[in-house]
N, C-alpha and C positions, 0 to 999 in steps of 0.2 A: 631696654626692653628685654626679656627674660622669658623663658618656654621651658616646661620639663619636658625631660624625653628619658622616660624610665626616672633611673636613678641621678639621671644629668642634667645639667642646665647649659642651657645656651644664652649666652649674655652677649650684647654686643660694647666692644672695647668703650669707653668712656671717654677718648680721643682718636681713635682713627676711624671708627665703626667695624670696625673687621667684628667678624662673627667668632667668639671664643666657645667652647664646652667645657663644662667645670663636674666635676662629682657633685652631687647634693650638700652632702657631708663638708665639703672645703668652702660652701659658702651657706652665711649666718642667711634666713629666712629677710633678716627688716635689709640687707643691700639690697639697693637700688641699682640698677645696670648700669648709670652715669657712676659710678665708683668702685669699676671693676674693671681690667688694664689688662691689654694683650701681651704686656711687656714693660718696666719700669721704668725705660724710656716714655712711652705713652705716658705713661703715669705723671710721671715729671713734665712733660710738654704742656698737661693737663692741668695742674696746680699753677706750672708756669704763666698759664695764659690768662690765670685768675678766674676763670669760670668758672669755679667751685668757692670763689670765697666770698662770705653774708656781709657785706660791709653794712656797718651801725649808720656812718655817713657818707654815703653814697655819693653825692654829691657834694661835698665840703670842696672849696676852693684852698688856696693859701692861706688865704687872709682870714676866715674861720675859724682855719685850723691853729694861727698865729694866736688869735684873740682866745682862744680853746686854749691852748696851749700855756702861754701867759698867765693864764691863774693856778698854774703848776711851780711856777718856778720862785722855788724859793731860797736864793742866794743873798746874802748880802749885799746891799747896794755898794760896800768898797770892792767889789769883785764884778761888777758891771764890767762886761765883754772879758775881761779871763776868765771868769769861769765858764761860763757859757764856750769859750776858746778852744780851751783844755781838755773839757769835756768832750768836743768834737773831734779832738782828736784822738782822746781815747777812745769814743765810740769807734769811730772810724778805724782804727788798728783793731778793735774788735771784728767787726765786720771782716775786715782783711783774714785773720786769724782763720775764722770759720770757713773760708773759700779756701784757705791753703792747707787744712784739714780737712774739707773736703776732697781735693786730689790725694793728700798723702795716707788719708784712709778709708775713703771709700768712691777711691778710682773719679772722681768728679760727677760721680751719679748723685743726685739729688731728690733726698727722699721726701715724704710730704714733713715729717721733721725738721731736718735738718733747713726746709725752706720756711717753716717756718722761725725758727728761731733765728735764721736771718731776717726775715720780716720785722720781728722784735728788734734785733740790732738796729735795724734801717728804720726803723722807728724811732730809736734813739736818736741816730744821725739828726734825721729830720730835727725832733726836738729842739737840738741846740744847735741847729741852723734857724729855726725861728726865733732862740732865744736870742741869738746874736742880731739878727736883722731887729727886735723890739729893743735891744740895748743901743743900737745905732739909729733908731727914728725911722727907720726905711719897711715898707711893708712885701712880706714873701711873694705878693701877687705881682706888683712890680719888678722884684729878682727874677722869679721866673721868665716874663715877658721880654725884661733885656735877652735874656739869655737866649731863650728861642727867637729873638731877631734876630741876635748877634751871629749863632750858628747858621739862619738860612741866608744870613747875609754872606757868610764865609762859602756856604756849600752853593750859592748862585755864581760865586767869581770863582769858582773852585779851589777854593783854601783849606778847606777843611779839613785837610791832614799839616802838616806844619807845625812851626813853632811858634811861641809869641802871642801874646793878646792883642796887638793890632795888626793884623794879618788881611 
């Protein structure tokens, strides 16, 4: 929500609600108050929390996004699970890259940029973590479902920090 008062507006932050005033001049007429930050922390907490982003598939499962996903992928079938492999793990040193740039140049603040382009990367991950499970016959919605047992199964007997897969 937005007020002028003279030549100033009054915006209220876009995540904590604190009441900011801005010159006229420093803000475009079409912002909207939800995209206005009392501080680039806010800002970041705000992007972080996803409450700004228009998803196309809102509601897509794994196994959607697997079967989606799958008419993308065009390797070789002598490269069934290496490439899809390899790939993950480049993606994944990608991803890493961009976080360890992120501390070494701009202090670990994350800007709406910078999270998206990890978004992109984490997109990629995903990819050939679905490619991988459609090379191997197993479908993402089942991975996932192990996994969130496996975890509250660990974090009920309190394992959850530790080593080792059967813990």
């Amino acid at each position: 929500m937005s007020r002028y008062i003279g030549k100033r507006v009054r915006y209220e932050c876009g995540y904590c609600k604190k009441q900011i005033t801005l010159n006229k001049q420093s803000v475009d007429d079409s912002v909207n108050s939800g995209e206005v930050f009392c501080s680039v922390m806010c800002k970041n907490q705000f992007y972080l929390s996803n409450r700004c982003v228009k998803q196309k598939n809102k509601n897509m499962n794994f196994n959607e996004y697997q079967q989606k996903a799958s008419t993308t992928a065009k390797y070789p079938s002598t490269m069934r699970l290496i490439y899809p492999t390899l790939g993950l793990a480049g993606e994944s040193g990608e991803v890493c890259e961009k976080v360890k740039k992120l501390y070494r140049d701009d202090n670990g603040v994350i800007s709406f940029q910078k999270l998206e382009e990890l978004k992109r990367e984490l997109g990629d991950v995903l990819w050939y973590v679905s490619a991988i499970c459609t090379d191997l016959g197993i479908n993402m919605q089942e991975v996932a479902e192990l996994n969130i047992s496996k975890l509250q199964s660990r974090l009920e007997r309190n394992v959850i920090h530790g080593n080792g897969d059967d813990r």
